[in-house]
Structure formats: C-alpha cells, structure tokens
C-alpha positions as CSV (number, residue, x, y, z in Angstrom):
1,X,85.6,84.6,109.1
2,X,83.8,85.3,112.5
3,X,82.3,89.0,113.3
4,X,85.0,88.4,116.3
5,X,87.8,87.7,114.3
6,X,87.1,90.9,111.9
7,X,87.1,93.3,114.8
8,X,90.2,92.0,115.8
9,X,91.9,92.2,112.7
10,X,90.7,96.3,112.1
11,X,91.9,96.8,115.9
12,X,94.9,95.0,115.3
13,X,95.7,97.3,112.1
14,X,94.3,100.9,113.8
15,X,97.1,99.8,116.7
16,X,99.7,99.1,113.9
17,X,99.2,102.9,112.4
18,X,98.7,104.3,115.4
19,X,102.5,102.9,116.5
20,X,103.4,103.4,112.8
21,X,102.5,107.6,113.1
22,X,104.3,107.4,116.5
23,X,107.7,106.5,114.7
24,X,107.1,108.5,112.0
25,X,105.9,111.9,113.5
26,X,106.7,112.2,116.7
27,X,105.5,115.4,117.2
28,X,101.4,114.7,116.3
29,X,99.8,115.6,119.3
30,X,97.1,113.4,118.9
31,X,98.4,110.2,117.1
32,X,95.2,109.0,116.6
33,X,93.9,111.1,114.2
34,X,96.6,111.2,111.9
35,X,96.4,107.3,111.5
36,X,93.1,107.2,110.0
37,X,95.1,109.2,107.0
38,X,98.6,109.4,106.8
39,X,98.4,111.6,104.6
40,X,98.8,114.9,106.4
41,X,99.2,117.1,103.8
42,X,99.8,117.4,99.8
43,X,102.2,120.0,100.1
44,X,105.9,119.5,98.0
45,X,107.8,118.8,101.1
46,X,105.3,116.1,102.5
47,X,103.9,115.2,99.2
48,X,105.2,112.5,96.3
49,X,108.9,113.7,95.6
50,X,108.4,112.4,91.7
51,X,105.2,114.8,91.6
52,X,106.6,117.9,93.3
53,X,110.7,117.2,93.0
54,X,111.0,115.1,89.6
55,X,113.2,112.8,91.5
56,X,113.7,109.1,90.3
57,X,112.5,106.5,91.5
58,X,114.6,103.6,93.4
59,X,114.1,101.6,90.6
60,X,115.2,104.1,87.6
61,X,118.6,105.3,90.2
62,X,119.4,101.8,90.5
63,X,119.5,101.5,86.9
64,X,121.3,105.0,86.5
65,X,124.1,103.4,88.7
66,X,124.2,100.4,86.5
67,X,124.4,102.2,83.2
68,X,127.8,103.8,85.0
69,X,129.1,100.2,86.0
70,X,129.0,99.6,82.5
71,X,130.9,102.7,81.2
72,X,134.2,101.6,82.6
C-alpha cells in the first residue's frame, strides 16, 4: 500500500465520522472534535445500558422472546 493511498483511506474514515456525529448528535457545535472519540461521555444515560441499566442484550431478548414462543 502507497503513502498516497493510506492518507486517503484515514481521510476517507475522519469524513465518515465526521458525517457519522452529524447524524447522530446534531447539536455538537463543532463535529469535528467529537469524531476523534465518540465517546462523549461515560455517564448512565450516554454510557453502555448493560453497565449502567442491566438491560439485555439483543441477543439474550431475542432469546427471551423465543423461550415464550415455546410456552404456548
């Protein structure tokens, strides 16, 4: 892989979170800076739900909904 080509690719992915933060939070003033980490905060509303909330996962709901197919 060229120099060139490596630029390109880490411009190509800053643009894609840049966009990415634009649909996401709206309201950053300066886009930018919240795409190097997207990770804004680690507080329990914008943190992991199963860490703060002790929700499931998609994965375990899925299976919760199965287990209730099954019941009937």
């Amino acid at each position: 892989m060229s120099k060139d080509m490596t630029r390109a690719r880490r411009r190509h992915e800053r643009a894609r979170m840049v966009a990415k933060v634009r649909r996401i939070l709206p309201w950053a003033d300066v886009p930018q800076k919240v795409a190097d980490n997207m990770a804004v905060c680690s507080c329990w509303m914008c943190g992991n739900p199963r860490r703060y909330r002790i929700e499931l996962t998609m994965q375990e709901r899925r299976q919760a909904i199965r287990e209730l197919d099954w019941d009937h």
